[in-house]
VORO-564784 format. One record per residue (C-alpha): residue in one letter; y, z, x. Coordinates in pm, whole numbers, padded with zeros to 5 digits, always signed. Layout:
BEGIN
AYZX;...
% end
This chain:
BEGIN
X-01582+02648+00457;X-01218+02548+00395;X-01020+02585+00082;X-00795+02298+00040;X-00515+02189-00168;X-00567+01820-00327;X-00331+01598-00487;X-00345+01293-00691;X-00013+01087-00760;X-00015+00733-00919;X+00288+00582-00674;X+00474+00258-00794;X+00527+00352-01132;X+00712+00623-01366;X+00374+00683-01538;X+00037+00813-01509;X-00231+00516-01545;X-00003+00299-01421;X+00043+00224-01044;X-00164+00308-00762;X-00355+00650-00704;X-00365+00815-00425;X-00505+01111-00300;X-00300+01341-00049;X-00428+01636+00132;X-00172+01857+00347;X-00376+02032+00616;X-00305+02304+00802;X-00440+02146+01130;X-00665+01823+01131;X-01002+01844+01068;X-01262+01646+01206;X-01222+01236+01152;X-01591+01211+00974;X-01490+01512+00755;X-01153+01377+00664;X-01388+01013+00596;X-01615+01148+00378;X-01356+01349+00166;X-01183+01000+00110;X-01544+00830+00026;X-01547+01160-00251;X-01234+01086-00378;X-01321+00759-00458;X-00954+00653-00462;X-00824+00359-00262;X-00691+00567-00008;X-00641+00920+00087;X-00348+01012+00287;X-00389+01397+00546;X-00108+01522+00681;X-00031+01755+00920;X+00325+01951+00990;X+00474+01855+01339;X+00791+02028+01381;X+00993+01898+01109;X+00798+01589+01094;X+00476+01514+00979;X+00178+01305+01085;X-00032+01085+00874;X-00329+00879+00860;X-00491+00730+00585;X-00885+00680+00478;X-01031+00436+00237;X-01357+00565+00065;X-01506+00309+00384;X-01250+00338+00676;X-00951+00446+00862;X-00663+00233+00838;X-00341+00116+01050;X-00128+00129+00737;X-00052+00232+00410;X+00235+00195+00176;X+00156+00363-00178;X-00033+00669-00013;X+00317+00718+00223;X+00539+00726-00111;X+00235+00972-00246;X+00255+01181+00024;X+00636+01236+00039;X+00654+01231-00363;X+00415+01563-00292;X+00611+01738-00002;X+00926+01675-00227;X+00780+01839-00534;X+00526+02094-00403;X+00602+02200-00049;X+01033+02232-00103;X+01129+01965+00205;X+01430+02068+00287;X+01617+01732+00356;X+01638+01427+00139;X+01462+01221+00425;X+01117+01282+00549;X+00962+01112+00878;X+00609+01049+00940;X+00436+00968+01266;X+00159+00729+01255;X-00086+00711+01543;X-00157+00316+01392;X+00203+00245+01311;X+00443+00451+01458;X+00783+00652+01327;X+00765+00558+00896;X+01055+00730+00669;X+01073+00804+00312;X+01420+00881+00185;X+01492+01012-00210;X+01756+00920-00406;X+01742+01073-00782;X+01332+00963-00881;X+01354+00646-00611;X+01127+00696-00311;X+01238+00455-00062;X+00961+00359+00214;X+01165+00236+00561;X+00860+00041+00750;X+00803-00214+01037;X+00808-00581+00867;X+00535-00793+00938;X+00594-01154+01014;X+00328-01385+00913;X+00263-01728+01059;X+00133-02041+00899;X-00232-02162+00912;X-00490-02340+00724;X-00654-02209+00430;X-01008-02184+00570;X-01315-02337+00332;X-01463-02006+00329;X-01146-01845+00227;X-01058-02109-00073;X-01407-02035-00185;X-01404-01703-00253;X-01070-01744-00453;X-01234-02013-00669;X-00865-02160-00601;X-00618-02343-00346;X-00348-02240-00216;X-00030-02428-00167;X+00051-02328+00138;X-00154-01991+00333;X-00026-01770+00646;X-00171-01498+00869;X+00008-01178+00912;X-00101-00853+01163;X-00374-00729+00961;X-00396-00977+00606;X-00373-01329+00487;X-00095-01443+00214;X-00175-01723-00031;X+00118-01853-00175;X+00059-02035-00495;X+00298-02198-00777;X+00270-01929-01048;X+00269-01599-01144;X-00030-01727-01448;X-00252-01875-01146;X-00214-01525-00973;X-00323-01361-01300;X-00549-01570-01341;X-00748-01552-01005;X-01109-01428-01040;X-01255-01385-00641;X-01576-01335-00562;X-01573-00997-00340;X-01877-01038-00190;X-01797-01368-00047;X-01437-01218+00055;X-01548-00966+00238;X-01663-01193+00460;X-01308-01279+00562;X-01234-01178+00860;X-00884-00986+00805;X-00813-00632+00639;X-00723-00838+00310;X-00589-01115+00154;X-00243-01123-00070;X-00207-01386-00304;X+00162-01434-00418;X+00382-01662-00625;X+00698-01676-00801;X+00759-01429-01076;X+00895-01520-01414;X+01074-01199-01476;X+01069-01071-01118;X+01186-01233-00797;X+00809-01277-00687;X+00462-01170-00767;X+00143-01042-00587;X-00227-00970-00602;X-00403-00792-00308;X-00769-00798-00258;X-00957-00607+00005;X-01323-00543-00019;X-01361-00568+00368;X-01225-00235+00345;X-01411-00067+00065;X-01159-00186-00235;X-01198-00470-00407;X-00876-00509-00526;X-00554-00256-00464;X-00323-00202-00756;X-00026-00171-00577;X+00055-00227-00200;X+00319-00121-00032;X+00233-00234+00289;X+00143-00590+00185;X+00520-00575+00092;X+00588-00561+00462;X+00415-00918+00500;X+00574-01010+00121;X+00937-00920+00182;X+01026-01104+00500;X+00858-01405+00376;X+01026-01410+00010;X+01376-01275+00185;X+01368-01650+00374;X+01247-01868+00093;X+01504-01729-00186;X+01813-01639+00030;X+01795-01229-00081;X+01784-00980+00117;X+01729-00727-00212;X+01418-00867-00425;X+01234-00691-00745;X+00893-00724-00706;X+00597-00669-00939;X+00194-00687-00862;X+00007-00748-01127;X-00317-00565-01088;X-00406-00430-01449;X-00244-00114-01376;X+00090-00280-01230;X+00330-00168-01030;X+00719-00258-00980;X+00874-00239-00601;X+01200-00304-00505;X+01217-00457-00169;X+01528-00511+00146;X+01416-00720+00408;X+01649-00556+00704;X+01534-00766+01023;X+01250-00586+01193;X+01233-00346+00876;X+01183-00381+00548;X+01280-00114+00293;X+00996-00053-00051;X+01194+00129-00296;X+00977+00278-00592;X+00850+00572-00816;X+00597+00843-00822;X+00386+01037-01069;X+00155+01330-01078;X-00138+01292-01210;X-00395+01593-01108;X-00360+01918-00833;X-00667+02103-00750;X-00843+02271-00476;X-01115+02130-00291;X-01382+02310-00049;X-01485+02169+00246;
% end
């Protein structure tokens, strides 16, 4: 049996409740993927981020209570809100190596935690039937990224307002689908839904920014966008579309440390 330190930060936001939980778990080397799978199914959470000290780097991979997957935004700014606070990283930067995704940075400035990850560029397609359907809505316009689908619609009250029906959804054949708009206080707005992967819907996603942020960047002329996603929990993001890279500035939170046995 293993005695292992657990962490639970809500990232996104200056406040517990608020923002998106994640669990992180720094290991001493990995354990076993099913193991690592079923303590993310325990947890509960929408992901749980394990890391494990390379050098001066780390590695990380990241677990939904019902998979692995290639990418994760809030559960990054989680894990490098804990090494900050709990493990004394000696530099303001930290890198992570991703198996999925490759070389992802968090730098700190003051309480910002600013993500630096590979943007995703999303191409235009039609809104399938099935799709439409299980958003009880229709889009204005709807694109296909790597891993997710992006709805745009006219307003931030029809993205409020959006009441899918997961079990259809999940029948979508992508990791998720973000539904976006203009914001009215914000430069633009988002909703993420993902039951194909165990959640129905994500409170805040950092790595649907990297679909959101090239995309808004062209429509409005920015480069530098304030973002908000309006799950009930919410979550602000500030956002620099750099090219190939996009930059997710944001806060952190703890909310719980324990021990777990494994």
């Amino acid at each position: 049996m293993h005695r292992l330190k657990l962490y639970q930060i809500d990232a996104f936001t200056d406040k517990v409740f608020h923002g998106n939980p994640a669990a992180v778990c720094v290991l001493p080397e990995w354990l076993a993927e099913e193991k690592m799978q079923l303590i993310a199914a325990e947890n509960n959470l929408a992901e749980t981020a394990f890391l494990v000290q390379s050098g001066s780097d780390y590695e990380i991979r990241w677990f939904t209570p019902a998979v692995e997957v290639d990418l994760c935004g809030h559960a990054t700014l989680a894990s490098a809100y804990v090494l900050f606070h709990f493990y004394n990283h000696p530099s303001e930067t930290i890198n992570f190596q991703s198996r999925r995704s490759g070389l992802l940075t968090v730098a700190k400035d003051g309480e910002e935690l600013t993500l630096d990850f590979p943007a995703d560029v999303c191409q235009q397609v039609a809104a399938s039937e099935a799709l439409t359907a299980a958003l009880g809505a229709e889009p204005v316009e709807a694109y296909k990224g790597k891993t997710d689908y992006m709805l745009l619609f006219r307003t931030q009250q029809e993205i409020e307002g959006l009441l899918p029906d997961f079990r259809k959804l999940a029948t979508v054949e992508a990791r998720g689908v973000i539904v976006t708009a203009p914001g009215e206080e914000v430069d633009f707005v988002s909703r993420f839904f993902c039951p194909q992967v165990g959640i129905d819907e994500d409170p805040v996603t950092g790595s649907a920014h990297t679909t959101l942020t090239p995309f808004w960047s062209q429509r409005l002329h920015k480069k530098i966008m304030e973002a908000k996603q309006v799950s009930a929990r919410q979550g602000e993001l500030r956002c620099e579309f750099l090219g190939d890279r996009v930059k997710i500035t944001g806060k952190a939170v703890a909310y719980l440390t324990g021990d777990i046995t494994v």
